[in-house]
C-alpha positions as CSV (number, residue, x, y, z in Angstrom):
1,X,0.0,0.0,0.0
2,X,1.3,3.0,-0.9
3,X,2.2,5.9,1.4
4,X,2.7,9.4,1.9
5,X,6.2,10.1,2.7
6,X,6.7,12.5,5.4
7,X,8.0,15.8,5.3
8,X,11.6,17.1,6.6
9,X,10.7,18.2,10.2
10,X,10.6,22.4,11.1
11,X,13.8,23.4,12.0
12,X,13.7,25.0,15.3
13,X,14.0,28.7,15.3
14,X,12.8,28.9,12.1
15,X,9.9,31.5,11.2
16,X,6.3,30.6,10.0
17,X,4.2,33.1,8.6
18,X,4.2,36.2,9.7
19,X,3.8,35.6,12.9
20,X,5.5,32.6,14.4
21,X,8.7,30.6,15.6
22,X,9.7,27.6,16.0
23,X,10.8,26.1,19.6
24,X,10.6,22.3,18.8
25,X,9.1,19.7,17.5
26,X,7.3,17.7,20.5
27,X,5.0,14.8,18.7
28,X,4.9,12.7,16.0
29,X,1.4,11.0,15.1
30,X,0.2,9.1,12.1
31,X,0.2,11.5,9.4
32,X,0.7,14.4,12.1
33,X,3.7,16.3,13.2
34,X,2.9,18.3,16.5
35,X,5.0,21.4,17.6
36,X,5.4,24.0,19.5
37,X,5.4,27.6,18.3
38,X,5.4,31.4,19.7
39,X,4.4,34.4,18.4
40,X,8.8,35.9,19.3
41,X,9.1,37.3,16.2
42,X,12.9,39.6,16.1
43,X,12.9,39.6,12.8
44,X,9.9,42.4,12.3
45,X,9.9,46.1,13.4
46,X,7.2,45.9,15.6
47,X,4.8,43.5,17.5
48,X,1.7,42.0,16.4
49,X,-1.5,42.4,18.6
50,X,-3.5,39.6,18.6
51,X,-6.6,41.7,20.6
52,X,-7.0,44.1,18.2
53,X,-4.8,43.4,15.3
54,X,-2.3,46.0,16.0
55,X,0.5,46.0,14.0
56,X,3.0,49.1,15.6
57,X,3.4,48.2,19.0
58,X,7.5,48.6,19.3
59,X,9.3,45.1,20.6
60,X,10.7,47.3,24.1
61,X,6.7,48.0,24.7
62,X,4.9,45.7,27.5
63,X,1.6,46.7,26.0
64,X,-0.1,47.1,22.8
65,X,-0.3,51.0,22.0
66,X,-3.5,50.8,20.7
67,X,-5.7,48.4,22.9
68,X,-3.4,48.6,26.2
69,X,-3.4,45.1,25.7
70,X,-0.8,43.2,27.7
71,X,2.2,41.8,24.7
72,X,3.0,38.6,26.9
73,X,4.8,36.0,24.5
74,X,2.4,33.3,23.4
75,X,2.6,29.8,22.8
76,X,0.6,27.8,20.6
77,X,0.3,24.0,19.4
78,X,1.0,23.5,15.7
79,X,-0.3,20.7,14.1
80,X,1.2,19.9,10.6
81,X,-0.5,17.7,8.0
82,X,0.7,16.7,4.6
83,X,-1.8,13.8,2.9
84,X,-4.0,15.8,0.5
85,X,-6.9,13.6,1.7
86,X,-6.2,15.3,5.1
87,X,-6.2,18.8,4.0
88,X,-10.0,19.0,2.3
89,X,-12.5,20.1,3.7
90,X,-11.0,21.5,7.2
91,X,-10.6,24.8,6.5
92,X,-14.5,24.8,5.1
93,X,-15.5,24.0,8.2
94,X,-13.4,25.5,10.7
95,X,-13.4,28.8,8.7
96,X,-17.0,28.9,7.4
97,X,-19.8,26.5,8.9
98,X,-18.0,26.2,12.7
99,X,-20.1,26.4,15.8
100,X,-18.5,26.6,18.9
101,X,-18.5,23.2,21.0
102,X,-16.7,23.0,24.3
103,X,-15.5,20.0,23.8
104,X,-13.6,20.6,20.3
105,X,-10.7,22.5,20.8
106,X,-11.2,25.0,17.5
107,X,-8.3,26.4,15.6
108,X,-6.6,29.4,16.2
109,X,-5.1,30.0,12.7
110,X,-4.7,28.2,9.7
111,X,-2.6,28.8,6.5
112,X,-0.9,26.3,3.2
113,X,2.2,26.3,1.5
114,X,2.3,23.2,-1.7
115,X,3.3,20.8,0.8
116,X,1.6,21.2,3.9
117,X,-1.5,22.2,6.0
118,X,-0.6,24.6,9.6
119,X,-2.8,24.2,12.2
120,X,-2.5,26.6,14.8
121,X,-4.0,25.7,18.8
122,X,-3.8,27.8,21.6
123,X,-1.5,26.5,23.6
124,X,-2.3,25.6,27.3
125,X,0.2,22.5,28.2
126,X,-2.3,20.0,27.0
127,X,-1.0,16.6,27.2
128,X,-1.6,13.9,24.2
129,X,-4.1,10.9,24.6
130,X,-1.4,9.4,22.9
131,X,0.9,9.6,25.5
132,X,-1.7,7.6,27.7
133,X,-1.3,3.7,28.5
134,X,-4.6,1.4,28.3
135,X,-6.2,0.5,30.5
136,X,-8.4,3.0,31.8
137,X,-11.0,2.9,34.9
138,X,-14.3,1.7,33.0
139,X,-16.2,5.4,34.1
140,X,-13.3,6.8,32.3
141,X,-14.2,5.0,29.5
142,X,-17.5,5.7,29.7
143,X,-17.3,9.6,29.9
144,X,-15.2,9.9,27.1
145,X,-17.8,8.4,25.2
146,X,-20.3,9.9,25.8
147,X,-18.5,13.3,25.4
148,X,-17.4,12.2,22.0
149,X,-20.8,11.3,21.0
150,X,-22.0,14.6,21.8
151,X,-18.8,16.1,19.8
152,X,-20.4,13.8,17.0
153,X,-24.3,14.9,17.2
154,X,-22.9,17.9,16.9
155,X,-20.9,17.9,13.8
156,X,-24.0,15.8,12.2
157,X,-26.3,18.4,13.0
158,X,-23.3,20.9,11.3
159,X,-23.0,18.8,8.3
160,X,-19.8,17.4,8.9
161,X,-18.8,13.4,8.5
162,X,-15.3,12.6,9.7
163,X,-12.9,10.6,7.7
164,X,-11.7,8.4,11.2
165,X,-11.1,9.1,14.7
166,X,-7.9,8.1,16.5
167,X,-6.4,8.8,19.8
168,X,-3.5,11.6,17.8
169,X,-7.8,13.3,17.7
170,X,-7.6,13.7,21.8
171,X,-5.6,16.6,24.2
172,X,-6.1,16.4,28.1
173,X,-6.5,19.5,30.0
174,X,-3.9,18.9,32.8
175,X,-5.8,21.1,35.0
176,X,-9.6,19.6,34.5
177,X,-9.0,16.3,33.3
178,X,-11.3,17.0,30.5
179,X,-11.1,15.7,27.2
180,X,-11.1,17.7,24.3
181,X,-11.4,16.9,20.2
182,X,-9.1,18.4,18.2
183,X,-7.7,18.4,14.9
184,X,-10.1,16.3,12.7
185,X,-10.0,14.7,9.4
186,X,-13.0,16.0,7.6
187,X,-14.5,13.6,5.1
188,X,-17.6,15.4,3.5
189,X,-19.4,18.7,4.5
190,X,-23.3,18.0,3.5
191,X,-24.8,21.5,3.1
192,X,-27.0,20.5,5.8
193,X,-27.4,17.5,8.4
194,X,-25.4,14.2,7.9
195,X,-28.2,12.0,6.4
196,X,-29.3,9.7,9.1
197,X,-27.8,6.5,6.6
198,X,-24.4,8.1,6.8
199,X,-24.3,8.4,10.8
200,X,-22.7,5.2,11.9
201,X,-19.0,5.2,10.6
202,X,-17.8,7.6,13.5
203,X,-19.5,5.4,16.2
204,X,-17.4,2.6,14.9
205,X,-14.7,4.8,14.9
206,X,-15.0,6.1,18.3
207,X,-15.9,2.3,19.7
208,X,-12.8,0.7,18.3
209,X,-10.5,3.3,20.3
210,X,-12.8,3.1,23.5
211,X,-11.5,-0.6,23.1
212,X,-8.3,0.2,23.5
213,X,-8.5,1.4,26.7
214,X,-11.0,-0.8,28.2
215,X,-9.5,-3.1,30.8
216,X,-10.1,-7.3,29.8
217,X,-11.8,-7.3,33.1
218,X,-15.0,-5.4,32.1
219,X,-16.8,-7.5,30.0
220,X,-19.8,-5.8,29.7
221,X,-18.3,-2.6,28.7
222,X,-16.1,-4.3,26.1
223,X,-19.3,-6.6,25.0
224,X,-21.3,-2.8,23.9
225,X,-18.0,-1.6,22.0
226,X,-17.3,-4.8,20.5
227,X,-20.3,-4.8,18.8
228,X,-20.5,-1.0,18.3
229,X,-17.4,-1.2,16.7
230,X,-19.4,-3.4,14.3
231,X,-22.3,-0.7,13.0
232,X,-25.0,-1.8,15.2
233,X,-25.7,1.2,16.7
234,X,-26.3,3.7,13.9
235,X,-26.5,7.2,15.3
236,X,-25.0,8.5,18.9
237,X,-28.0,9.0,20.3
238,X,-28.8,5.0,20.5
239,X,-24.9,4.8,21.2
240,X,-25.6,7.6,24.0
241,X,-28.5,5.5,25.5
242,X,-26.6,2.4,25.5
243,X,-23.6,4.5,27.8
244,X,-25.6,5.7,30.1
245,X,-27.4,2.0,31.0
246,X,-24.5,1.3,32.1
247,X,-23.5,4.7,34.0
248,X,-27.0,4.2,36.0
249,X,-26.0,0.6,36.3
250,X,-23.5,2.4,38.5
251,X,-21.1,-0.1,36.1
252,X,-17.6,0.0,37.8
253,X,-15.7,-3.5,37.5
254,X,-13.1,-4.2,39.4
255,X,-10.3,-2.2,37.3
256,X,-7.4,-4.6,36.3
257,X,-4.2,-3.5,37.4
258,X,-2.2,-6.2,36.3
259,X,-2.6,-5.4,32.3
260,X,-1.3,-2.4,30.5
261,X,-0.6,-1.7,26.6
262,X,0.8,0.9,24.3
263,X,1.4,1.0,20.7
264,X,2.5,4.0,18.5
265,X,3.7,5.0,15.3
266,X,7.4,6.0,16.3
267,X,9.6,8.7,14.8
268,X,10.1,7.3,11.2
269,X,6.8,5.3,10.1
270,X,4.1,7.2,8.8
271,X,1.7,4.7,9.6
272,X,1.3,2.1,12.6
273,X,0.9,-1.0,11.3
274,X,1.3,-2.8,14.7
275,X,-2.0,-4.0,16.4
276,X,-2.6,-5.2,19.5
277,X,-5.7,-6.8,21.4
278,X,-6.9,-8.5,24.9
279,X,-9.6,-10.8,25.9
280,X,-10.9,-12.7,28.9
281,X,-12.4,-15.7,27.6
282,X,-13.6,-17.2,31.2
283,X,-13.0,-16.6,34.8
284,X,-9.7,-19.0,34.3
285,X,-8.3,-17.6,30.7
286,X,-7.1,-14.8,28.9
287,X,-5.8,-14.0,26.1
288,X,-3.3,-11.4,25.3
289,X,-2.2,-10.4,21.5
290,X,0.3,-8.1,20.1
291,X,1.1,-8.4,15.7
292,X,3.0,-6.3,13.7
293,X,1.9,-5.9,10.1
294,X,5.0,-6.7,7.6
295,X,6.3,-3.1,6.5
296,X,7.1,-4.5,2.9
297,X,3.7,-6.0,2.3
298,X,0.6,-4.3,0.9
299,X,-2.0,-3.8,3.6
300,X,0.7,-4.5,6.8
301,X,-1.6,-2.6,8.6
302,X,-5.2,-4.6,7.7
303,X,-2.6,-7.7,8.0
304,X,-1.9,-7.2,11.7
305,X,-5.8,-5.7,12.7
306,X,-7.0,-9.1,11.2
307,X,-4.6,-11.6,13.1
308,X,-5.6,-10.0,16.8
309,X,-9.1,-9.9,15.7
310,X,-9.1,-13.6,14.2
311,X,-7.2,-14.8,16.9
312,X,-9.7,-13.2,19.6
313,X,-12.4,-14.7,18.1
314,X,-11.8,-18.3,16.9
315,X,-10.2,-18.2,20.5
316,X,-13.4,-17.3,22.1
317,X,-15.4,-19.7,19.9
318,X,-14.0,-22.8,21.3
319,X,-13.7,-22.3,24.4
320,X,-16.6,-23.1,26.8
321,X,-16.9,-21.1,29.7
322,X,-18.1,-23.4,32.1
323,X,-15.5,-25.8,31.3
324,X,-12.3,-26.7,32.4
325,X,-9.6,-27.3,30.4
326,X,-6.1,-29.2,30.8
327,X,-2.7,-27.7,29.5
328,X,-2.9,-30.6,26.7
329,X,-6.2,-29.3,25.4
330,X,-5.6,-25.5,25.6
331,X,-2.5,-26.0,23.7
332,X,-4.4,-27.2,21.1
333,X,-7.3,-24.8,20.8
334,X,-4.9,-22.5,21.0
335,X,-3.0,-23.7,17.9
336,X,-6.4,-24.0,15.9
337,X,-6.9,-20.7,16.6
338,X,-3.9,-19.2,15.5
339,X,-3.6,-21.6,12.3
340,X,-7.3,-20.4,11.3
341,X,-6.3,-17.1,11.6
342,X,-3.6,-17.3,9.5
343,X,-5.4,-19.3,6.9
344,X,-8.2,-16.6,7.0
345,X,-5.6,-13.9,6.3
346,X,-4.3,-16.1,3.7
347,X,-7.7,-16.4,1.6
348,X,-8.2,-13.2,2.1
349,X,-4.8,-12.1,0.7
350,X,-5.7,-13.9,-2.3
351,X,-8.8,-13.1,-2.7
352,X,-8.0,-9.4,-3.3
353,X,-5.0,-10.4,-5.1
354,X,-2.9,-8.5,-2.0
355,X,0.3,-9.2,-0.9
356,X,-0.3,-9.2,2.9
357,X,1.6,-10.4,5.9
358,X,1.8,-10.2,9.6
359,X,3.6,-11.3,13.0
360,X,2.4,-12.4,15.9
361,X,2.6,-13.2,19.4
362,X,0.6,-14.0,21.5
363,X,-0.1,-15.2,26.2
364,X,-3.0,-17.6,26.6
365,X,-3.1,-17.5,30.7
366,X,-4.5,-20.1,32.5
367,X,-5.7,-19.1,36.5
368,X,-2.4,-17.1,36.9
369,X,-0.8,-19.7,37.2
370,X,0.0,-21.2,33.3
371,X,1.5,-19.7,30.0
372,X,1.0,-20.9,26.7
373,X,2.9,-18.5,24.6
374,X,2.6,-18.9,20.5
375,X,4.6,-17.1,18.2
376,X,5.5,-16.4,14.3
377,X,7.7,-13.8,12.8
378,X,9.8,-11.7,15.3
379,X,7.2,-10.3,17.8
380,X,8.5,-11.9,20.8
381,X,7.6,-12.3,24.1
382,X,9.6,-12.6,27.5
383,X,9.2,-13.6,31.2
384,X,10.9,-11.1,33.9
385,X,11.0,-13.0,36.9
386,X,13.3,-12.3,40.1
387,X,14.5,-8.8,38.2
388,X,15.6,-10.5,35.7
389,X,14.4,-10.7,31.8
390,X,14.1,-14.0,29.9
391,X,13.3,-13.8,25.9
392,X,10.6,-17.1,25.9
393,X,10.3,-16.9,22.5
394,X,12.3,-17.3,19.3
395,X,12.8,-15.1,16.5
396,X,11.6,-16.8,12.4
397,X,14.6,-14.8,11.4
398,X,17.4,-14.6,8.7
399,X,19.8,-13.5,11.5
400,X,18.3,-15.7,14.0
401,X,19.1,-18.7,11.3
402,X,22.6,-17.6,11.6
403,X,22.9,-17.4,15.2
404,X,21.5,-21.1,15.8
405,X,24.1,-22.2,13.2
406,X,27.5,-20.2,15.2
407,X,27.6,-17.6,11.9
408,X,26.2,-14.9,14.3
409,X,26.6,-13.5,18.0
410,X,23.1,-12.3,19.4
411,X,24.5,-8.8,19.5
412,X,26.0,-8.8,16.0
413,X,22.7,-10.8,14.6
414,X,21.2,-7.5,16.5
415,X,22.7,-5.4,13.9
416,X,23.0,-7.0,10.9
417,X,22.0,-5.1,8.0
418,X,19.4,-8.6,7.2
419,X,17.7,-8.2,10.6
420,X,14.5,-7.5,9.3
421,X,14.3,-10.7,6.8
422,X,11.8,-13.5,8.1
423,X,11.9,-17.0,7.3
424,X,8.1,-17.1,8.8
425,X,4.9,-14.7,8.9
426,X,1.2,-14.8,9.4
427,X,-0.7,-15.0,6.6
428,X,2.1,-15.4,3.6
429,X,1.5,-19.0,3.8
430,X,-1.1,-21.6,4.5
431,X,-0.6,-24.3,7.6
432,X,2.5,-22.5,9.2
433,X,4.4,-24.3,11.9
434,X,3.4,-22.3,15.1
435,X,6.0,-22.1,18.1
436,X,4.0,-22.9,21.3
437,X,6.0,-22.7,25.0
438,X,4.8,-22.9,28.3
439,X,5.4,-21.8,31.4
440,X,4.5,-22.4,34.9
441,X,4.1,-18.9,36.2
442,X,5.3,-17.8,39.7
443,X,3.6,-14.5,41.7
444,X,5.0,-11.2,40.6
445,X,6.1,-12.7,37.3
446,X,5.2,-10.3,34.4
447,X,5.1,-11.4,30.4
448,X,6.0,-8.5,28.1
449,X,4.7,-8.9,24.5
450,X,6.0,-6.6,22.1
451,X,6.8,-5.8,18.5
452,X,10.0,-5.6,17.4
453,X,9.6,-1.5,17.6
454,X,10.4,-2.1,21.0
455,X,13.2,-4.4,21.2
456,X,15.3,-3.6,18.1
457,X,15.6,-0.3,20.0
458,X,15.8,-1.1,23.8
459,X,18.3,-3.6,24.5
460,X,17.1,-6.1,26.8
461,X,18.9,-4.8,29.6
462,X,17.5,-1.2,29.8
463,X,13.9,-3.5,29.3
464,X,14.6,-5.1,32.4
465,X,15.7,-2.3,34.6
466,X,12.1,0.1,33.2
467,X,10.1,-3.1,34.2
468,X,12.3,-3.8,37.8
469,X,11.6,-0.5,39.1
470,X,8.3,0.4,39.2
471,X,5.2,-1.8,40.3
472,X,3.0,0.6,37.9
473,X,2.5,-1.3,34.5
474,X,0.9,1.7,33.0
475,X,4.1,3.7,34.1
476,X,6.5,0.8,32.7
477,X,4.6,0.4,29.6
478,X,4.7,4.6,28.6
479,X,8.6,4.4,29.9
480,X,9.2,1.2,27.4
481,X,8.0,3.7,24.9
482,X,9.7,6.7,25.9
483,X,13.0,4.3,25.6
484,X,12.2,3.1,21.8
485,X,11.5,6.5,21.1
486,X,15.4,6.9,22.6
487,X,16.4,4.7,20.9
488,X,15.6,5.5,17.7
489,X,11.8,5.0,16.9
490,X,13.2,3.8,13.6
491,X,9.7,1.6,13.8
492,X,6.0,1.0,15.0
493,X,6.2,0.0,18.4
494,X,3.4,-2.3,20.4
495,X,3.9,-4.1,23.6
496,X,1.9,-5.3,26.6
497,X,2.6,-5.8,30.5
498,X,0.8,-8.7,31.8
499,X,2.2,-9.1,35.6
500,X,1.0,-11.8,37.8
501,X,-0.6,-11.3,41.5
């Protein structure tokens, strides 16, 4: 699949218009580049007034000398967008048909060069849902959804359909803990309301990244976005009544500390092609997922969404909740599973005459107190037990090849130029051979599953050491990140944090 490639990034103190500067670039997103900008500008006579539009004021003056106005610097969020796709229609709206909404953060200014779209925010040290680990306390959840859906009535009512909604679309105020919309991708403007037949994609949007930060214990939460996520509710006033039976359920399971995921598009890729999923399939099993769609393929990213979603599903089809299973016959349901998915994937590729191809590995956990781990490709998981950090798994690798036949050290197989060649993948071939370990888990034991954004930039060292000192998996999985980023963030990176009571 073809994709846009990314601009060069804004050098910092370089000017923008008339009126800005650079300080830095602070956030990349898929198909985003976030910065921060002020309005220091040495290089013209005088001071703009953003009050009154006063354009004399000398730079030595503290206030405008028109308005009085006080000429403090200001700092505003610049969002930068280059896909043409992206650009239509935003500046329609924003410029022409908005009404205000306090829960979309409007634009401040806007302005083109051939390349790119500017998007200028006022600037109030907003922090990026982005930046946020899953899970999330169910009413969490649930707020956010039902602010969104209000966000979406309202752009309906304006007109407006929205090309997707992602988590790069979300700012917390630091101060209020609200969450506010921001930076859309506008699809179509109707020159009235959305017809009501065209009112269901953002609900599926929306309920596909409520999943994401939905905790695997609340089942009934994850049951209504599950099948949101699959058109039933058509508008978000039936996804609205849905939300609140469960608010005046007073709905507030048990929120599952033990569990926490992130997955991001790094500082190179464009696009994340790395999925990830979770999935309590009784009181004695779940199921954890992370796949990373093959960057050289067509459709990496459709690759990877369909193994965790195959996987989730021919896993929960075969098992029987009120059943108890051995070792013996978990290990194979889960190898059906994962060998269906695969197939499915493979069909599908051909089907559409697609080239398409996936990693992925993946915990079945049995009562705490079992691991079946599965794995093909280069996704790998590992068991950190006692501070230390054991890789369980084992690469499908060129270099990996060459390791197991004395050609290679692990640290020069590491950085070999042929790292990223697989001998194995998802979905390239019918009836793979699936690699399926166990282990006999021990209290405090944690299984990190992660894409190889994470570990071809962290070395398994620095892993341990973010995972040994803290007992906050939402705090260990955003400072896994913050190190690939470190690192690199030459790739997609995806891993989860499943520790053990």
């Amino acid at each position: 699949m073809g994709k846009t490639i990314r601009p060069s990034p804004l050098q910092e103190s370089s000017y923008l218009s008339e009126y800005y500067t650079v300080e830095g670039l602070i956030r990349y997103a898929e198909s985003r580049m976030f910065y921060i900008i002020n309005d220091h500008r040495p290089d013209r006579p005088t001071k703009y007034c953003w009050d009154c539009g006063n354009d004399t004021t000398p730079h030595s003056a503290s206030h405008c000398s028109k308005c009085n106005a006080p000429m403090r610097l200001r700092k505003f969020l610049l969002s930068v967008r280059w896909e043409d796709n992206q650009k239509k229609g935003f500046s329609d709206f924003f410029l022409k048909k908005n009404e205000p909404h306090d829960a979309i953060l409007a634009p401040f200014d806007m302005f083109t060069d051939r390349h790119s779209m500017y998007i200028v925010y006022d600037w109030d040290n907003y922090e990026f849902l982005l930046d946020e680990s899953s899970p999330w306390p169910a009413k969490n959840v649930l707020h956010l959804g039902q602010r969104m859906l209000g966000v979406i009535a309202h752009l309906h009512m304006n007109g407006v359909s929205l090309q997707n909604i992602g988590i790069h679309n979300f700012l917390i105020n630091p101060t209020t803990q609200d969450i506010l919309f921001f930076d859309p991708v506008i699809s179509k403007i109707h020159p009235t309301r959305v017809p009501e037949a065209d009112r269901d994609r953002e609900i599926s949007f929306l309920s596909a990244m409520l999943q994401r930060f939905s905790s695997i214990s609340a089942q009934h939460l994850n049951q209504l976005l599950e099948v949101a996520a699959e058109g039933q509710y058509t508008n978000s006033y039936d996804m609205g009544r849905a939300i609140e039976g469960l608010i005046k359920e007073d709905y507030s399971p048990t929120f599952n500390k033990y569990a926490s995921a992130m997955s991001d598009v790094g500082l190179v890729r464009v696009l994340n092609e790395d999925n990830w999923g979770w999935l309590e399939l009784s009181e004695e099993l779940k199921l954890y997922v992370v796949a990373d769609g093959m960057g050289g393929h067509d459709a990496g990213e459709v690759a990877s969404s369909m193994a965790v979603s195959l996987l989730c599903s021919e896993s929960r089809s075969r098992i029987m909740k009120d059943v108890h299973y051995s070792l013996e016959e978990l290990e194979q349901i889960f190898n059906t599973s994962f060998q269906c998915a695969n197939n499915s994937i493979k069909d599908f590729s051909e089907r559409n005459g697609s080239d398409m191809g996936t990693t992925m590995v993946a915990a079945l956990i049995l009562n705490d107190q079992n691991a079946l781990i599965a794995n093909v490709g280069d996704s790998r998981a590992y068991l950190h037990r006692g501070g230390h950090l054991y890789q369980v798994s084992k690469d499908h690798s060129f270099v990996q090849k060459m390791v197991d036949q004395n050609q290679l050290t692990p640290e020069e197989a590491r950085h070999h130029p042929h790292s990223n060649i697989l001998m194995r993948t998802v979905g390239t071939e019918r009836d793979i051979k699936i690699d399926i370990f166990r282990i006999q888990l021990e209290s405090n034991d944690t299984i990190l599953l992660c894409s190889d954004g994470l570990w071809g930039e962290v070395e398994d060292h620095e892993m341990q050491q973010i995972i040994s000192t803290t007992d906050d998996l939402r705090l260990s999985a955003r400072k896994l990140l913050d190190a690939s980023h470190l690192g690199g963030g030459k790739d997609n990176v995806t891993h989860i944090l499943v520790q053990i009571p």
